[in-house]
C-alpha positions in Angstrom: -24.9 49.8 24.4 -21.5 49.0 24.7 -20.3 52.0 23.2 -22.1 54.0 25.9 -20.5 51.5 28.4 -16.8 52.6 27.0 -17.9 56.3 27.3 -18.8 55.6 31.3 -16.1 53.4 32.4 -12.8 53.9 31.7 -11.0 50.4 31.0 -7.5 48.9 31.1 -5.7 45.8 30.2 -3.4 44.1 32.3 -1.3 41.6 30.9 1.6 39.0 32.2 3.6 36.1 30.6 -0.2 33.9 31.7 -2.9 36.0 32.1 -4.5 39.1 30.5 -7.2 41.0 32.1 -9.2 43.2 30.4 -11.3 45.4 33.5 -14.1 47.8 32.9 -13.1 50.6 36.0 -16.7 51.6 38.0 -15.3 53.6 40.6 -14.0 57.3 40.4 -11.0 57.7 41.9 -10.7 61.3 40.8 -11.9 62.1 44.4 -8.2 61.1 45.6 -6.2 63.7 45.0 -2.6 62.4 45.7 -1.5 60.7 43.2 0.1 57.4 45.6 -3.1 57.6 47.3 -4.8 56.7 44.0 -2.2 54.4 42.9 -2.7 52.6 46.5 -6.2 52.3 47.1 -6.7 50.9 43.1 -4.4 48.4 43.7 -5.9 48.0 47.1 -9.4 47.4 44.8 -7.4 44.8 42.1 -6.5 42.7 45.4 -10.1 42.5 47.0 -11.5 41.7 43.3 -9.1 38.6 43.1 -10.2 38.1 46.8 -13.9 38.5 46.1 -13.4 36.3 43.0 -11.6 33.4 44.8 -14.5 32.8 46.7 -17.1 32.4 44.0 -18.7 29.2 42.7 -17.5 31.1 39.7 -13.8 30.4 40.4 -13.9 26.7 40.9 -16.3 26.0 38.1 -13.4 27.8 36.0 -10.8 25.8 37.9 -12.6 22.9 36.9 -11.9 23.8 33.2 -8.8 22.4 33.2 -9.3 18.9 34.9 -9.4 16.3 32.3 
């Protein structure tokens, strides 16, 4: 199954000096035909993810991770 995953999303790694995120990509931004256009409205996506994300139960339970 996950091979057939790899074949239908495309997926990147981002990486800095504390984090690396591994995303799976869903949406086709093929349509956009300019290439800063593209650039733009993925990183436009990346922001409302970490938005989204922020707002979860999800987030504070992995907040919590580190309380001791």
């Amino acid at each position: 199954m996950e091979d057939f995953l790899d074949d239908l999303y495309p997926e990147i790694t981002l990486e800095t000096e504390d984090i690396i995120m591994s995303l799976s990509i869903k949406k086709d931004y093929s349509q956009i035909e300019d290439f800063n256009k593209r650039k733009e409205e993925f990183i436009n996506d990346l922001h409302e993810f970490v938005n989204e994300f922020s707002q979860t139960p999800e987030s504070d339970d992995f907040i919590k991770y580190f309380d001791f």
